[in-house]
C-alpha positions as CSV (number, residue, x, y, z in Angstrom):
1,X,-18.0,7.8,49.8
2,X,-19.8,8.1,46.3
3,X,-18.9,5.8,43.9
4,X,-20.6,4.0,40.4
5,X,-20.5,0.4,39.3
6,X,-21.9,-1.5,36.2
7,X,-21.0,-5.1,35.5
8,X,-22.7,-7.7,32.7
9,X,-22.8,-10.7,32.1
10,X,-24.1,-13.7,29.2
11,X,-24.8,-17.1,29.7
12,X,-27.1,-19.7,28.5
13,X,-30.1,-18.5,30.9
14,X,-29.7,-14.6,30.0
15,X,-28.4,-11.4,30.4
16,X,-27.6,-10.7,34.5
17,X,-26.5,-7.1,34.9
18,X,-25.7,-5.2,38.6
19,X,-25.7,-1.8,39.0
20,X,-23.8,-0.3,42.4
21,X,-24.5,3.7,43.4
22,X,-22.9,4.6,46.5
23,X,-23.5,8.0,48.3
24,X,-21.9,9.6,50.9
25,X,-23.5,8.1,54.6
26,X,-22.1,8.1,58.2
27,X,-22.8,4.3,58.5
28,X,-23.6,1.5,56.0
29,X,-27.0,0.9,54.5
30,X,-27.4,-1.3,51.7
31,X,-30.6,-1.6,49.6
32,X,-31.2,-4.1,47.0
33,X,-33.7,-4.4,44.0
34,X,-33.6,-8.2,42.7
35,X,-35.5,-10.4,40.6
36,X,-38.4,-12.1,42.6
37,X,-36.6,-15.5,42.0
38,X,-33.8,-14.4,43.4
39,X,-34.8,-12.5,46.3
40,X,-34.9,-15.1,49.1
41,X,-30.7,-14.4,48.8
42,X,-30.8,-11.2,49.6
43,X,-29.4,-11.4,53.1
44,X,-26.3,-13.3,51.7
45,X,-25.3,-10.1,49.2
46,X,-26.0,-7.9,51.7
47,X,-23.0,-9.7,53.3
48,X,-21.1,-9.6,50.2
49,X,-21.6,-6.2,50.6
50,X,-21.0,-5.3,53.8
51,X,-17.6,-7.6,53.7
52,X,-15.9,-5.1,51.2
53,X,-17.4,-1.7,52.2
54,X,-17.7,0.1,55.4
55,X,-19.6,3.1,55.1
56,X,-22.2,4.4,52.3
57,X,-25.6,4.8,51.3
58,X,-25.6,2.0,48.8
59,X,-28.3,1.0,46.2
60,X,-27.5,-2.4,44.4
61,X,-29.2,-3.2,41.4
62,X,-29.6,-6.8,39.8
63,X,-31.4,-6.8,36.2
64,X,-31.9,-10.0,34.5
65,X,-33.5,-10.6,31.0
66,X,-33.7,-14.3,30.7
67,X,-33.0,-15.8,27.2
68,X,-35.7,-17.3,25.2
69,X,-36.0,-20.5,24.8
70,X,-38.7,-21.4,22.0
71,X,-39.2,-25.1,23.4
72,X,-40.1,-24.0,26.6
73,X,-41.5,-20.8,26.5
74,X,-45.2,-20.1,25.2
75,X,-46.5,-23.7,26.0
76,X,-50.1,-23.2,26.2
77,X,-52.2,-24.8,28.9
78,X,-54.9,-27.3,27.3
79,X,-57.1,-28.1,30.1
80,X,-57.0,-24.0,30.4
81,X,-58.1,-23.9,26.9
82,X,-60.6,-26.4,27.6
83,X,-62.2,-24.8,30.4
84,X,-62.2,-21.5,28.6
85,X,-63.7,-23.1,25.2
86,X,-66.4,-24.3,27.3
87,X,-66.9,-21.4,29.0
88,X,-67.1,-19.4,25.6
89,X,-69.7,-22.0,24.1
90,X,-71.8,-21.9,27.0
91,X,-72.0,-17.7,27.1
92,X,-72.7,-17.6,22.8
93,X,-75.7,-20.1,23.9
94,X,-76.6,-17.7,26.1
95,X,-76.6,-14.7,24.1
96,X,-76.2,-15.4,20.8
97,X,-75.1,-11.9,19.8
98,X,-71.9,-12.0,22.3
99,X,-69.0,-11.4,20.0
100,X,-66.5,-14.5,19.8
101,X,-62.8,-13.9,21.9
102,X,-60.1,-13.8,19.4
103,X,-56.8,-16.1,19.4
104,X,-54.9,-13.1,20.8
105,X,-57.9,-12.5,23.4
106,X,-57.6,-16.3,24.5
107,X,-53.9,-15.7,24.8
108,X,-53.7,-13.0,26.7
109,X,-55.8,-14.9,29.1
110,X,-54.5,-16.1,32.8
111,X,-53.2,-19.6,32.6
112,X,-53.6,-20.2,29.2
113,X,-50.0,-19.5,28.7
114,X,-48.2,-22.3,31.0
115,X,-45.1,-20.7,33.1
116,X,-42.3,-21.9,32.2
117,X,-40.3,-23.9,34.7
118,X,-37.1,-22.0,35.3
119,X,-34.3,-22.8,38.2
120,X,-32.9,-19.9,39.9
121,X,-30.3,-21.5,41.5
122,X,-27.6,-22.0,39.2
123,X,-28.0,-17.8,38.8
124,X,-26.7,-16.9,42.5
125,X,-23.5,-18.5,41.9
126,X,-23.0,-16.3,38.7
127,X,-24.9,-13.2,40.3
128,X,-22.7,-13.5,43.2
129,X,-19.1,-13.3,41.1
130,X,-20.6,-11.2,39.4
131,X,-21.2,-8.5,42.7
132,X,-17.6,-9.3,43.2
133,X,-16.7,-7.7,40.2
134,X,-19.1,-5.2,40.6
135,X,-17.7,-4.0,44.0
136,X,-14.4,-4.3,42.9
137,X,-15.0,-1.7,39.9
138,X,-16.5,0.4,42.5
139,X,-13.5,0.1,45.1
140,X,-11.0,1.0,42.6
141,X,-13.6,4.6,41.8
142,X,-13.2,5.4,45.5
143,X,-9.9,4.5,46.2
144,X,-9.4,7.2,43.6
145,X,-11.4,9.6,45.1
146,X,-9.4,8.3,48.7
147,X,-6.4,9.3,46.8
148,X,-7.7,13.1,46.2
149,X,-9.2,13.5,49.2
150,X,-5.9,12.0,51.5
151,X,-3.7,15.0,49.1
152,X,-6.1,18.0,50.3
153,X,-6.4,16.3,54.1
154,X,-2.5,16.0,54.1
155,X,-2.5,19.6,52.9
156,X,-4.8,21.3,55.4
157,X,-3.1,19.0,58.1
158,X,0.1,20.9,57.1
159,X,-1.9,24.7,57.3
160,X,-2.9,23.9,60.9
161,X,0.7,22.8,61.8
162,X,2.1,26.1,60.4
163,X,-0.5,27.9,62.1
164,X,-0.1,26.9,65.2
165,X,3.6,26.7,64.9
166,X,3.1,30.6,64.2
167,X,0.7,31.5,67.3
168,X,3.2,29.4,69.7
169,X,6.1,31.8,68.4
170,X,4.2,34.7,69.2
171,X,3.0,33.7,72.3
172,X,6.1,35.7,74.4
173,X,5.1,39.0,72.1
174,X,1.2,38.1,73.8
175,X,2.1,37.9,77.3
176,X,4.7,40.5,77.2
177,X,2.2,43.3,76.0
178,X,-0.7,41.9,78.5
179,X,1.5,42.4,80.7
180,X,2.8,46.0,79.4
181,X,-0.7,47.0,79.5
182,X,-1.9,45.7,82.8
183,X,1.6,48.0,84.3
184,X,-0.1,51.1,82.3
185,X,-3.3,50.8,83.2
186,X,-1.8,50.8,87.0
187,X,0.5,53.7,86.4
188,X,-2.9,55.7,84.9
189,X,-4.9,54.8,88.9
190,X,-1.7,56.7,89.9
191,X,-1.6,54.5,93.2
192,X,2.0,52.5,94.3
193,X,1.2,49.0,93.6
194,X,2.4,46.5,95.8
195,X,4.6,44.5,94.1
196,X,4.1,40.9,95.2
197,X,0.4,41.4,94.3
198,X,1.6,42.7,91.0
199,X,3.6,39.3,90.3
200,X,0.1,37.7,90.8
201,X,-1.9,39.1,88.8
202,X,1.0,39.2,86.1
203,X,1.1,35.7,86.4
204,X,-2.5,34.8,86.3
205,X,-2.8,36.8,83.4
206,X,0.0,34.0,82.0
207,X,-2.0,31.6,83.2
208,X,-5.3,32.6,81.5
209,X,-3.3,33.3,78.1
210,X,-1.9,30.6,78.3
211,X,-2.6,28.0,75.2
212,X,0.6,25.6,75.0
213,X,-1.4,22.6,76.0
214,X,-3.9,23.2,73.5
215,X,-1.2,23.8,70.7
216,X,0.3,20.6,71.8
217,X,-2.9,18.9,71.0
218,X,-3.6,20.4,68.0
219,X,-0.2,18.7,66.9
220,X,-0.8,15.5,68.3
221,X,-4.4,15.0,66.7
222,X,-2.6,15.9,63.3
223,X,0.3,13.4,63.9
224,X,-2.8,11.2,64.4
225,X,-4.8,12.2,61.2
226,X,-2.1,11.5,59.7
227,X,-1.2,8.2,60.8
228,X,-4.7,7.3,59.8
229,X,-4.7,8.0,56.7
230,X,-1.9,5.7,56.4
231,X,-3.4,3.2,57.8
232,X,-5.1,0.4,55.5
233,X,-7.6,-0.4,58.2
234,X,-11.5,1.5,57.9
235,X,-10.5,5.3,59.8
236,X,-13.8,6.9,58.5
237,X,-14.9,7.0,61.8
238,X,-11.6,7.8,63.7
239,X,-11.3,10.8,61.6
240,X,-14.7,12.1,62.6
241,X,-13.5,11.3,66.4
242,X,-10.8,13.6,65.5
243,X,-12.3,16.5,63.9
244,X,-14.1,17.2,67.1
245,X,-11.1,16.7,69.5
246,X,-9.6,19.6,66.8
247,X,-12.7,21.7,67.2
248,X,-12.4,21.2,70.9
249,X,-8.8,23.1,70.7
250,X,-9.5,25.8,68.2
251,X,-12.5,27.0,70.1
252,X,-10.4,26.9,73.3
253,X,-7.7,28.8,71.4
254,X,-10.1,31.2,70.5
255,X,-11.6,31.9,74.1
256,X,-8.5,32.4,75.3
257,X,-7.5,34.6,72.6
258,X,-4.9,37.6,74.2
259,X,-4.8,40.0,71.2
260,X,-6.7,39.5,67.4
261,X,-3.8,38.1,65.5
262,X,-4.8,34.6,67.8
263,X,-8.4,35.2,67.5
264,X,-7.7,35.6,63.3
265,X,-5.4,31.9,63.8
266,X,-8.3,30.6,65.6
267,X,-10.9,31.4,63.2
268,X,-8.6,30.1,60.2
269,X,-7.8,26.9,62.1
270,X,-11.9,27.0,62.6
271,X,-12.7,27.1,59.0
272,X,-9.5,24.3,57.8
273,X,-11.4,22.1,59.9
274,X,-14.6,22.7,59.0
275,X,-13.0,22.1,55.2
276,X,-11.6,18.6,56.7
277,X,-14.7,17.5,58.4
278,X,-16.9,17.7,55.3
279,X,-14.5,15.7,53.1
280,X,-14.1,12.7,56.0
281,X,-17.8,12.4,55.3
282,X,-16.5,10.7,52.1
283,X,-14.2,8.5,54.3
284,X,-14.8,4.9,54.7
């Protein structure tokens, strides 16, 4: 399911900011850009992660501007200097026409600047809450779009019901002229058909047009989709389980099709589902 978070944060050692985007995925697969100080805890948010979503193509974020501090920062290096001074003096003996490095020149050199010590750890405690908040924010956006998406499953869950409510009625008006035409088709041979034989074929031509079990599944994978989406538990999954199972009984509605007002329910319960399965792609 897509989604968007953006959470900040000051303290005393900087500015920590996460960024969530969440895409649409059958599975979960998390991705993380973090700080090089802070990437050796990248297996533990990954858990954070995975502990609040379920499914998603997620890319998670963590931008940190540390704070100056003027006592620590820019502390120059002196045996660096002194190294480099030497260095200098040695190369203008050399060639006496070699241009002297300037203050910026000497700063801008490796090691002259001395790193600054700087503890990460006290960060992954506030990162980490911080990720918490972030994934919360981003929850509430998809539970949103959950919200949407369980109104228009709820309401194509109710067009299949109708629909197949509406082929089962007609299913006596079916058999009744299969069976009209198979007795005119044997009055046009102009031969006297045995009647017992008639029975059977009448009867197997029941049998072949026959599509109650299938209608009885359609409504009981909808009484499951719907129980489902009630259900507080991850279904993203179950859903896609089920889309198939309702495939499974259009198509076989459709093959077994006995005049073209089925074959038309068919192909509308074919493209209702189609409409269903794309959406549950969103699903968690």
């Amino acid at each position: 399911m897509t989604g968007f978070a953006r959470q900040s944060a000051d303290s005393a050692a900087g500015t920590m900011t996460w960024e969530l985007r969440a895409v649409n995925h059958r599975f979960l697969e998390v991705q993380f850009r973090l700080p090089d100080d802070l990437r050796p805890h990248e297996q533990a948010f990954k858990q954070q992660v995975a502990s609040v979503l379920r499914r998603g193509k997620v890319d998670c974020a963590l931008h940190f501007n540390r704070a100056f501090n003027q006592q620590e920062e820019l502390k120059l290096n002196p045996e660096m200097l002194t190294l480099l001074g030497t260095r200098v003096t040695e190369i203008q003996n050399a060639l006496p026409n070699a241009t002297s490095p300037g203050a910026l020149d000497i700063l801008r050199w490796p090691g002259v600047i001395a790193d600054a010590e700087f503890d990460a750890e006290p960060l992954v405690a506030d990162a980490s809450a911080l990720l918490e908040q972030a994934l919360r924010s981003m929850v509430e956006m998809r539970r949103s779009e959950g919200d949407r998406i369980h109104d228009m499953l709820e309401t194509r869950c109710k067009d299949i019901g109708n629909i197949a409510a509406a082929v089962r009625k007609r299913l006596p008006v079916v058999l009744e002229s299969a069976h009209a035409k198979q007795r005119e088709r044997i009055e046009r041979l102009d031969v006297e058909a045995d009647p017992a034989r008639l029975e059977v074929e009448l009867a197997l031509i029941a049998q072949k047009l026959d599509v109650d079990e299938e209608l009885d599944r359609l409504d009981s994978h909808i009484t499951e989709i719907r129980q489902a989406l009630g259900s507080d538990e991850a279904v993203g999954r179950r859903l896609d389980f089920l889309m198939q199972e309702l495939n499974r009984e259009a198509n076989t509605l459709g093959s077994k099709s006995g005049d073209a007002e089925t074959t038309k329910a068919a192909v509308e319960l074919k493209v209702l589902i189609e409409q269903m399965r794309e959406q549950i792609q969103n699903v968690e």
